[in-house]
N, C-alpha and C positions, 0 to 999 in steps of 0.2 A: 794384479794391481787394479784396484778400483777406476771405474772412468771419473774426469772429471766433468764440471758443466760443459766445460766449452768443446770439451770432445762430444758430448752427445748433444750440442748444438750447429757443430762441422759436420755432423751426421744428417743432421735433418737437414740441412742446406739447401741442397740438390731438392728434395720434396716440396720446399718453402717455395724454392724459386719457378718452380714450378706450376707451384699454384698460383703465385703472384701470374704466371705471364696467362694462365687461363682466366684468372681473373679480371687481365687487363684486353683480352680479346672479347671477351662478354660484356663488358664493356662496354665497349669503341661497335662494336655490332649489336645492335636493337634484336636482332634474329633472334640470336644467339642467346642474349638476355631475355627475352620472352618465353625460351624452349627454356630455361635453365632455371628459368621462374617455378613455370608447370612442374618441371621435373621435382623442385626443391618444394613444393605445396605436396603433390602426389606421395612422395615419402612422406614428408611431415602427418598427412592427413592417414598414413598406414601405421603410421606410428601411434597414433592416437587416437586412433578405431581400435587398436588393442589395445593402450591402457583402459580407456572407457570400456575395455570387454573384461579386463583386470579388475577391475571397478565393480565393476555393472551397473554402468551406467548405459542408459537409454543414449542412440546415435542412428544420424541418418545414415541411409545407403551411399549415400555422395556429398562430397565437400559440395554447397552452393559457391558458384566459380565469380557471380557477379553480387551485387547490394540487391537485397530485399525488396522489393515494391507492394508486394501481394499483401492486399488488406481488404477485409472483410467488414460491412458496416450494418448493424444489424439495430433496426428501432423501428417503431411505429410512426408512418406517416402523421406530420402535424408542421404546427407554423413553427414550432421552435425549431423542430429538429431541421426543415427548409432553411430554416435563419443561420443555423452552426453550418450546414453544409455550403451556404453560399461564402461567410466568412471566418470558416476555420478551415484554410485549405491543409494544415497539416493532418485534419483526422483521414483526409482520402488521399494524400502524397507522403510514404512516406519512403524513405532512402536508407533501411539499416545495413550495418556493417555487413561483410559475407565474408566468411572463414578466411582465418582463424580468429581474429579478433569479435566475430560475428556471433562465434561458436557459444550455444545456451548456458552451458556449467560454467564457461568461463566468465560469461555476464553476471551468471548468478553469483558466483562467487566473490567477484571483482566488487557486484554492487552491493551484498547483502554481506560482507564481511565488518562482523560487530567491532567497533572499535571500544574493545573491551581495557586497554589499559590507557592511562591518564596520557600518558608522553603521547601517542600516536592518537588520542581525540585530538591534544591541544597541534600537533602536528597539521593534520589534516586540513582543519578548521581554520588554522594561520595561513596557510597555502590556499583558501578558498575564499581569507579575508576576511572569514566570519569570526564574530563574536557575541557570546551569550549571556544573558544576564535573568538569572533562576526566580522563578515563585514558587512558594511552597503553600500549596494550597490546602485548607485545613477544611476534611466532609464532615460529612453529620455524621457518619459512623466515628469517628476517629481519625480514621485513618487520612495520609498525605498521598500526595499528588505533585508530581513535578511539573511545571509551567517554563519552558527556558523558550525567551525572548529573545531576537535576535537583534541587536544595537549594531548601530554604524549609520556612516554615512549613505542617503541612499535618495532617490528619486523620490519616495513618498516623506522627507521630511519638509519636502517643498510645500505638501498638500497639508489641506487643513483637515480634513478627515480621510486618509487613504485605506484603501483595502485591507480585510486582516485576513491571514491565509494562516489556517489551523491546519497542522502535518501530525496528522497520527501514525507510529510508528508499527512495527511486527509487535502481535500479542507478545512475543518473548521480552520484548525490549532491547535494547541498545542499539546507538547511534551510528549509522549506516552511512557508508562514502557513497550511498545513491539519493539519501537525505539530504547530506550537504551539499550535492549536487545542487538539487531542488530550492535548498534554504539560500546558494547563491542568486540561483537563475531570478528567483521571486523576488531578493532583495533588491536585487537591481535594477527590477522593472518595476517599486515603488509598495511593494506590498508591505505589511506590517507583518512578521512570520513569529508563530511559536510554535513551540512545539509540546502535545501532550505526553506526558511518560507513567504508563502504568500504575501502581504503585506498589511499587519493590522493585522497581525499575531502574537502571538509569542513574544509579548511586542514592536515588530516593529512599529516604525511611523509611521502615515499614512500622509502624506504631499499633497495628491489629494482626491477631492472626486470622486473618483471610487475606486471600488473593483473590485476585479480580475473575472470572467464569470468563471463556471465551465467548464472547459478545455481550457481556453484560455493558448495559449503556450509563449506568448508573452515575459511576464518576466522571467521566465522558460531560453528560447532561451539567454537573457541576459546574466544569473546567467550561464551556460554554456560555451557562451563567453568568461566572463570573467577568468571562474577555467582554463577554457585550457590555458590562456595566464599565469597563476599563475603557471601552472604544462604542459609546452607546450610538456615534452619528456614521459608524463606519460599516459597510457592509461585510462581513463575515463568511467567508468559502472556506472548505474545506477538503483534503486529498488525503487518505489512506495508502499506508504501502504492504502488500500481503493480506498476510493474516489480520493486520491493524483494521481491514474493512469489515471484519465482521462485528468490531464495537461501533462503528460510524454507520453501516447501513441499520444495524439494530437502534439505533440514536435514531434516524430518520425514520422508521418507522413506526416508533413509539411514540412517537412527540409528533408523526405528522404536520399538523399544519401550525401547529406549533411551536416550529424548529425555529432557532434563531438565524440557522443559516440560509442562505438564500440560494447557493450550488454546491453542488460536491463531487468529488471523484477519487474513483478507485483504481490503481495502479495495481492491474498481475492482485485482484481481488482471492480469498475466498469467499464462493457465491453461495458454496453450502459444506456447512462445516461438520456433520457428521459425515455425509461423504469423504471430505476432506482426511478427516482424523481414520475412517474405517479400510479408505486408498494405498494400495502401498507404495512407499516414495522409496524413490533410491536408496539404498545401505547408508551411502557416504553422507547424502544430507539427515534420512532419518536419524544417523547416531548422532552426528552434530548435533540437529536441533534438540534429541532427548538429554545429552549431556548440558547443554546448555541448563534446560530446565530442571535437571536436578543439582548443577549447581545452585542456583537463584533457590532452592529448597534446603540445600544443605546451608547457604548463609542465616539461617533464621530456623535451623533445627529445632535447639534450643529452647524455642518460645512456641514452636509448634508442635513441640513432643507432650503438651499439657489437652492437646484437643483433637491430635492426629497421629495415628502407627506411619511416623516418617519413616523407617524403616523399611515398612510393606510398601510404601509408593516410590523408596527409592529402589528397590528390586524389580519394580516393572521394565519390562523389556521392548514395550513400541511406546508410542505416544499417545494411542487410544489408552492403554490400561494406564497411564499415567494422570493422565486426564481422569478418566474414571475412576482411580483409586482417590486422586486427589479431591473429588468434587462429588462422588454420589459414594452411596452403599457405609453410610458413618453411624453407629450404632446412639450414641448421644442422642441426646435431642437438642442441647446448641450445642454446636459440636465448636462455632468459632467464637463462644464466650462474650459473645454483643452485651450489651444490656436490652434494658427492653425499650427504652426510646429507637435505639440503632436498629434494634430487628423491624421494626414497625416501621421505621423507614427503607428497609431493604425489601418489605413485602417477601414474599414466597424465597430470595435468594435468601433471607436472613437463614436458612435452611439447607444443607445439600440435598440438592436431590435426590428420590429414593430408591433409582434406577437412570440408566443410559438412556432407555428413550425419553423419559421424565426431564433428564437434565438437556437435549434439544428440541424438547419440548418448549420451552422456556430461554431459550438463547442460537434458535436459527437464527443467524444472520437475514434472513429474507423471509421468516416468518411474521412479521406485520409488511410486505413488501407495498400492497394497497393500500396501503395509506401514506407512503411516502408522497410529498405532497410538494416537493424541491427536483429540480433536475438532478439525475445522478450519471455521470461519461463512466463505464467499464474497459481501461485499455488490460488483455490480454495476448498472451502470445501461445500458440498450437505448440509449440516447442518448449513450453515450461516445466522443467523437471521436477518442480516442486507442489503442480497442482494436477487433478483430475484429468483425462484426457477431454479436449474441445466436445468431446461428443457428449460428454456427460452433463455441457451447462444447460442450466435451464433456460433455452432459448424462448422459451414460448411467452417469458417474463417481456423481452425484450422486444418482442414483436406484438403485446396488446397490452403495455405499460407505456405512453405516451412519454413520463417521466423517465424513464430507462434505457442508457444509450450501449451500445456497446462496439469496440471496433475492436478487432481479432486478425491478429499478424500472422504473416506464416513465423517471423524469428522475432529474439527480442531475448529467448531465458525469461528468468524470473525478476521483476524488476532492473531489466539491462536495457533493453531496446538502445544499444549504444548507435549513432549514426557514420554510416559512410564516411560522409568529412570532416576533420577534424578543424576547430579555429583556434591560433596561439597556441599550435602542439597540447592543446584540453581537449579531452573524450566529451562530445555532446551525447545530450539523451533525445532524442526524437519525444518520448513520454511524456518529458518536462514542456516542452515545446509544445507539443499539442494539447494536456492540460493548461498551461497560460494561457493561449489562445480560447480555449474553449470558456474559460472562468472570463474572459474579457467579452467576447460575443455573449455568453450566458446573460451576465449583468447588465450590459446593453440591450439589450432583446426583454430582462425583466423589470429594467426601470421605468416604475412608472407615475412620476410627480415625487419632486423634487427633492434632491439628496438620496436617493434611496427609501424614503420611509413607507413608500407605496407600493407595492409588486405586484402587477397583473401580467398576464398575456393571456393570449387566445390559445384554446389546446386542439381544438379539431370541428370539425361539422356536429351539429348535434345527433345525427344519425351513426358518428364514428367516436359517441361520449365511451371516455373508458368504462370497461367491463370489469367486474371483480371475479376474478380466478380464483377458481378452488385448490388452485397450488398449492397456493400457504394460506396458514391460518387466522383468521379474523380473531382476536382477543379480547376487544373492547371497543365501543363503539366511537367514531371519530371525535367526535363532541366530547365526548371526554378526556380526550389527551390536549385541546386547544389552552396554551394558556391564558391566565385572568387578563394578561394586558393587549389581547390582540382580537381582531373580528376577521371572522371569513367570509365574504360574500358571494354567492355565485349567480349567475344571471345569463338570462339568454338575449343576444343581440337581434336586433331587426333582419339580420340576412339569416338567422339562425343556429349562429356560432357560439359554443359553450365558453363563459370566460371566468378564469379562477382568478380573484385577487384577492391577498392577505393584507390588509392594512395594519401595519403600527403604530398604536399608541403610546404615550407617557404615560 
């Protein structure tokens, strides 16, 4: 005769009740509860040293048992960087989470999981109160570009010209719960927020066949153009997330002093991107993100089977030969069908490159890095599963680049850096925190006569003038990349101190 519920309910009783009264002892005694704590982490954390070995994922020898303090702050003595350290006390204080919530794959995951279908964008975005309102922005080549604006009620509608805070997203695209973190935190403390989206991004059109080169600054520089002329009396920052910094640091170093922005920052950056792509990353994230991108290839087959063997680049097996199939080695000679006004504005990209090192030849991330001419904050974390190890960055950028900050966590994952305390049961970002901070001390420290339209500061003794590094490569000479509407002057003061200011004109 089969049991019924209630018989293997009379069954469990005794066990139930049992657990209730060790539960209600643990309780009522702190001891007791504190050992039962340890005990319940020590499993937990043996459990999941062997999925991550199930995995293969990278893990530490030990759960960290307390919140993170350990920060690293790596930059060249000078007045700005005295000015940030005395008023951004989040870049040398910080408090991340410590396991499990602390744990790096879980950051990364929790914060880079693409909110790839409609219901759970408009979800997310209604829960953080946000809401967006799209441009579609039309280049010289043809092709579009997504611009989404962030609308509502917010502290900058008070102001007559408030801050505009440009969020470049991962080279792949889609819209990230560590974005909408950021696109809250910003709105609320009065900034103007959009957001740039690839193109074929992001539900974007794609109306050319080409896709964008990892770091190519080209549409970037557009998307730029055009907000300053949207907001010409407002000062313009901007913050990268991942991958997204290798088009925003390549933007600053082509345009140098002729950037319209006036600070910027990279959040869990890549600082060099052939490394990046030739590193091997975890199984679990490298198949993610190469699936990803052959999805985003297989929606526009179709239209790229006239100028590209999609076939042969959806058979590639990492994300260097993906990359590489996709972007060098094309027999053609326009292989993406431009006309000849569009190739001539795309220069050398109108072209793939003719080999790998040819194609990062032409889109390091940090190969005009001397000529960036805007302060740039670096937050990384030693525990990032999805970049280089710490030892591999090029620190020596960081410590005789006046311009170049960088501060380096022991924990964090890949844009996670979630914090210890939590406010109103919401996960904060420590990241988010200490980029606002830094963008509000930045812009006070660069103002200089009235409204914004003058930026100077002092960079160092003239004995300690930046040095140009043969790290990366010199392309073109400064003077050339300034544009028509703006003058650079440099000059030395009576005590001897070198001062850079970019005045702008109408």
């Amino acid at each position: 005769m089969p049991l019924r519920w209630w018989d293997c309910l009379m069954c469990l009783m005794p066990s139930l009740l049992l657990w209730a009264l060790v539960a209600l002892v643990v309780v009522s005694r702190p001891v007791l509860g504190a050992w039962t704590g340890r005990a319940l982490t020590a499993v937990g954390w043996t459990l999941w040293r062997g999925l991550c070995v199930l995995l293969h994922l990278p893990l530490q020898k030990t759960p960290p048992q307390t919140s993170s303090s350990g920060t690293e702050l790596l930059f060249k003595p000078s007045s700005l960087a005295q000015h940030l350290l005395r008023h951004c006390g989040a870049l040398s204080r910080t408090r991340l989470a410590p396991w499990p919530r602390g744990d790096p794959h879980l950051q990364t995951v929790q914060s880079l999981c693409g909110l790839s279908t409609p219901a759970l964008q408009k979800r997310i975005t209604y829960e953080c109160g946000l809401q967006f309102s799209r441009d579609h922005l039309l280049l010289r080549d043809g092709a579009i570009v997504a611009l989404d604006w962030v609308v509502g009620e917010c502290e900058g509608g008070r102001r007559s010209s408030p801050p505009v805070l440009l969020l470049v997203p991962e080279h792949w695209g889609s819209l990230t719960p560590h974005l909408c973190s950021l696109c809250h935190s910003a709105s609320a403390l009065g900034f103007y927020v959009v957001l740039f989206h690839h193109r074929g991004t992001a539900g974007c059109p794609l109306t050319t066949t080409r896709l964008t080169e990892f770091g190519d600054p080209a549409d970037l520089d557009q998307a730029v153009a055009y907000i300053h002329s949207r907001h010409p009396s407002s000062v313009l920052l901007a913050v990268s997330e991942g991958s997204g910094s290798g088009t925003l640091l390549s933007y600053l170093g082509e345009k140098g002093s002729g950037s319209r922005i006036t600070a910027a920052a990279a959040i869990s950056p890549v600082l060099l991107g052939q490394l990046w792509f030739e590193t091997a990353m975890p199984p679990l994230y490298h198949w993610g993100v190469l699936f990803h991108r052959k999805q985003q290839l297989r929606r526009y087959a179709s239209s790229f089977s006239r100028v590209l063997d999609v076939a042969h680049v959806l058979r590639s097996s990492s994300l260097k030969e993906f990359e590489e199939r996709l972007f060098c080695q094309h027999q053609s000679e326009a292989p993406w069908g431009l006309t000849a006004s569009a190739s001539w504005g795309l220069q050398e990209r109108a072209r793939p490159a003719p080999d790998w090192d040819a194609y990062w030849e032409r889109n390091e991330p940090l190969r005009d890095a001397d000529e960036v001419e805007v302060p740039v904050l670096c937050l990384l974390s030693r525990d990032d599963p999805l970049l280089p190890p710490a030892g591999a960055l090029p620190l020596n950028l960081f410590q005789s680049n006046p311009f170049f900050i960088m501060v380096l966590t022991d924990t964090g994952g890949h844009c996670g850096f979630s914090t210890a305390n939590t406010r109103d049961g919401r996960t904060e970002n420590w990241s988010h925190t200490a980029v606002l901070e830094y963008f509000r001390a930045a812009v006070d420290f660069l103002k200089g006569g009235g409204e914004g339209r003058s930026v100077g500061f002092t960079i160092s003794p003239m004995g300690e003038q930046r040095q140009r590094t043969n790290t990366f490569r010199r392309r073109r000479a400064a003077g050339m990349r300034r544009s028509l509407n703006q003058t650079v002057c440099q000059t030395v003061t009576e005590d001897d101190e070198f001062t850079w200011k970019r005045a702008y004109t109408r």
